[in-house]
C-alpha positions as CSV (number, residue, x, y, z in Angstrom):
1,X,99.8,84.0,120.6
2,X,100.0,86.0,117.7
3,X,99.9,85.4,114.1
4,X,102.6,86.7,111.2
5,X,100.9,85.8,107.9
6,X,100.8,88.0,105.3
7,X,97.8,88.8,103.0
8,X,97.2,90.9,99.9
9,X,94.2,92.8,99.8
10,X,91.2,91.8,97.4
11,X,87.8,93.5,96.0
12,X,85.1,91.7,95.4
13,X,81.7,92.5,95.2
14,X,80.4,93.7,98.8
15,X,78.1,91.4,100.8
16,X,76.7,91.6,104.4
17,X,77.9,87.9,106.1
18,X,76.1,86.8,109.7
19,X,78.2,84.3,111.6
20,X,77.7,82.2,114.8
21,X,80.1,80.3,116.9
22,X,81.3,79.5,120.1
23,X,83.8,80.6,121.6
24,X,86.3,77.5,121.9
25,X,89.6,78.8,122.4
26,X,91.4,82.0,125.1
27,X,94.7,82.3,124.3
28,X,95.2,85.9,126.2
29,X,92.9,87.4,128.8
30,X,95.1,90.5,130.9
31,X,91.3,90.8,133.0
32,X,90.7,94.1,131.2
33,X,89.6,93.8,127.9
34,X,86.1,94.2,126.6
35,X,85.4,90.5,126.5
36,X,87.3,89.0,129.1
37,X,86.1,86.7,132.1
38,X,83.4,85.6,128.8
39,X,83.4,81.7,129.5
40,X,84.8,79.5,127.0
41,X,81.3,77.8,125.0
42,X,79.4,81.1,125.2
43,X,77.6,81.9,121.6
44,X,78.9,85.1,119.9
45,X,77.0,86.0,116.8
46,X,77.2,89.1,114.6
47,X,77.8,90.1,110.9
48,X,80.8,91.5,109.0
49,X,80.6,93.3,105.5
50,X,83.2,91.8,103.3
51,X,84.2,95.0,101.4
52,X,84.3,98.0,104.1
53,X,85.4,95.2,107.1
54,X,82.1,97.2,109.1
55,X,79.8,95.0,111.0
56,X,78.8,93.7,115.0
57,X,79.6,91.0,117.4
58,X,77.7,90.4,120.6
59,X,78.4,88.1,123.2
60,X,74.8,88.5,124.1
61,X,75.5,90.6,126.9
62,X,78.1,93.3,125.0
63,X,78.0,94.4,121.5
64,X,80.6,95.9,119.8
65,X,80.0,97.6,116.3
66,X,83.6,97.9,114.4
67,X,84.5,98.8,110.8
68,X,88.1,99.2,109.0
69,X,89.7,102.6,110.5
70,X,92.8,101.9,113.2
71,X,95.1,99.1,111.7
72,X,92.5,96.1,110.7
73,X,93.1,95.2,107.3
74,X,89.8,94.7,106.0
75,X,89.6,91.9,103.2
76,X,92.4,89.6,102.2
77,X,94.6,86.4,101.1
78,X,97.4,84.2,101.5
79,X,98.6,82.1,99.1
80,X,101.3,79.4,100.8
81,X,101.9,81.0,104.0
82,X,103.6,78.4,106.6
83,X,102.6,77.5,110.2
84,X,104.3,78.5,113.3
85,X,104.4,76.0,116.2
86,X,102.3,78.3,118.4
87,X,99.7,78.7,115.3
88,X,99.4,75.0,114.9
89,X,99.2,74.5,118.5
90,X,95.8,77.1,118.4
91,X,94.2,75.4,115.5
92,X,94.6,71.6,116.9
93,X,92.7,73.0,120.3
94,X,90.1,74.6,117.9
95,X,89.2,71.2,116.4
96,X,89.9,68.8,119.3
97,X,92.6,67.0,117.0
98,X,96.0,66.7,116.1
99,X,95.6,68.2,112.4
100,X,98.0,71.0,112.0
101,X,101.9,71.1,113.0
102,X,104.6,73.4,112.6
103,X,105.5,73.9,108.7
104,X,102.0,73.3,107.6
105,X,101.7,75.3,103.9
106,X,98.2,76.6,104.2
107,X,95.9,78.8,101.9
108,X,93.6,81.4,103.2
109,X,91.4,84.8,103.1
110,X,90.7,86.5,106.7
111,X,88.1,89.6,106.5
112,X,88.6,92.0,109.9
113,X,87.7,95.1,110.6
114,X,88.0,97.3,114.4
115,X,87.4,99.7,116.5
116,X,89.3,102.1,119.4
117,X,88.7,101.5,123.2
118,X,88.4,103.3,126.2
119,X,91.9,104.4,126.7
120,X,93.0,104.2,123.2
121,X,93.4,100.7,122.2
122,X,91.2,98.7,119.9
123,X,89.7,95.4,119.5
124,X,89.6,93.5,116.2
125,X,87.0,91.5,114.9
126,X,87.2,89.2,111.9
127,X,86.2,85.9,109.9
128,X,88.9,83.3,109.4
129,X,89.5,80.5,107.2
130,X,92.3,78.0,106.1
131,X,92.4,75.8,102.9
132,X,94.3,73.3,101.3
133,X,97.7,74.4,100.3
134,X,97.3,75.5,96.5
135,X,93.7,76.3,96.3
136,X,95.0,79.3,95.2
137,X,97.6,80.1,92.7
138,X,98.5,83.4,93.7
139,X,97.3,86.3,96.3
140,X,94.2,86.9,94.5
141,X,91.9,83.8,94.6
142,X,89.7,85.9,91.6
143,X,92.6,85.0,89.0
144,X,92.1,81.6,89.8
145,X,88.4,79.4,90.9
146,X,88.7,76.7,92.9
147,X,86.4,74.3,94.8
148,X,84.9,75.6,98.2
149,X,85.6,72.1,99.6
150,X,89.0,72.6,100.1
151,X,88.2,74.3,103.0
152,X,89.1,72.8,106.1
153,X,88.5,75.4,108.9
154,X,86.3,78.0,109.3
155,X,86.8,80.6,112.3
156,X,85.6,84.1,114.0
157,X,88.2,85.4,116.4
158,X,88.5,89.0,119.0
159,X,91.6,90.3,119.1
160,X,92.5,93.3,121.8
161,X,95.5,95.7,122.1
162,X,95.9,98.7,124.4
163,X,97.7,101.9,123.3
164,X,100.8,100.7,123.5
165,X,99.9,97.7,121.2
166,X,100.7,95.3,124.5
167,X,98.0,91.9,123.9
168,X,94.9,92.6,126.2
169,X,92.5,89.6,124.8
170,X,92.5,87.1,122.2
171,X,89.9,84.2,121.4
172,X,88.4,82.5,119.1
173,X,86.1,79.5,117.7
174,X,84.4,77.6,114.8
175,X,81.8,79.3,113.5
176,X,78.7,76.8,113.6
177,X,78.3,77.2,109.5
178,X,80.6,78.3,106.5
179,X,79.1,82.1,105.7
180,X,79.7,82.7,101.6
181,X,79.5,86.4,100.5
182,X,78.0,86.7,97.2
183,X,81.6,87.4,95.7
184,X,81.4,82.7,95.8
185,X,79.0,83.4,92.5
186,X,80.1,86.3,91.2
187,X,84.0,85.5,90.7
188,X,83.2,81.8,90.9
189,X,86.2,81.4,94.2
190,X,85.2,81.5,98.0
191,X,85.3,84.1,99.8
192,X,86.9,82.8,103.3
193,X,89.4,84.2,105.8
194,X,92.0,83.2,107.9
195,X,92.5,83.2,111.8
196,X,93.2,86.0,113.6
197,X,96.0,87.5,110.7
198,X,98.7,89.6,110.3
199,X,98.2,92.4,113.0
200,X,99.5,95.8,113.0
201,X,100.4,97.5,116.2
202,X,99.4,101.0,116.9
203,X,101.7,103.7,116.0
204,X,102.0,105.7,119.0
């Protein structure tokens, strides 16, 4: 399952954000990727730095230390972007309810950063988070404030390629609390990102 929203990038003031979740959700495991055979419930924790896209995750057995270098693209939004079946189907098993269907207008930021593998892949890390539709009014939430509550999902997902930019691994799950950046107070809009976005396959 792969997701096609698009995002403009945004700068805000950098901060370091930890996260913790669980991993909820395995939508693609070829066997062969850095996390896969992890059960689905394990705790993955870590921390992300919202203007280079550099930080860890750790399965607490395997850590991976990524920043913004091979096609991640770092920190940005989506104003309006609209659900595909298979996106809505992901979301719904994330939260254990029938709240998203195809169509769905969404808002959203997504922060990611990565790093190559053994063989020349990489593996993607990021933070993900969808809104109500018009919590922003354009692609750069700074131009515009809105209220943090609108947010209706908040998300860490690992995403794995091999050279050939062929899916090796993809999960994800709720983080256990909504991370803010300090960019929340300083531009007075939340800083959030959206699952698992807009990936760019290696040019080979």
């Amino acid at each position: 399952m792969r997701f096609c929203w698009f995002f403009s990038p945004l700068q805000a003031g950098a901060a370091i954000i930890s996260f913790s979740g669980r991993l909820d959700a395995v939508t693609w495991d070829s066997t062969v990727g850095v996390y896969s055979g992890v059960p689905q419930g394990t705790i993955f924790s870590g921390f992300i730095d919202d203007e280079t896209a550099s930080g860890q995750i750790s399965d607490g057995v395997t850590l991976t230390v990524f920043g913004s270098h091979i096609a991640a693209g770092g920190l940005t939004v989506a104003d309006n972007f609209i659900l595909a079946e298979e996106d809505a189907v992901l979301l719904n098993a994330l939260t254990g309810a029938s709240l998203y269907a195809e169509g769905d207008i969404l808002d959203g930021i997504n922060i990611e950063g990565d790093v190559g593998t053994d063989g020349g892949g990489r593996i993607e890390i990021g933070l993900s988070y969808l809104f109500a539709p018009d919590t922003f009014a354009d692609d750069n939430p700074a131009n515009y404030p809105f209220d943090p509550a609108e947010l209706q999902l908040a998300l860490f997902f690992i995403f794995e390629e091999d050279a050939s930019g062929a899916e090796v691994y993809h999960g994800a799950g709720r983080l256990d609390a909504v991370p803010l950046p300090s960019a929340v107070w300083l531009l007075g809009v939340g800083i959030m990102s959206l699952l698992g976005v807009a990936r760019r396959k290696i040019v080979t």
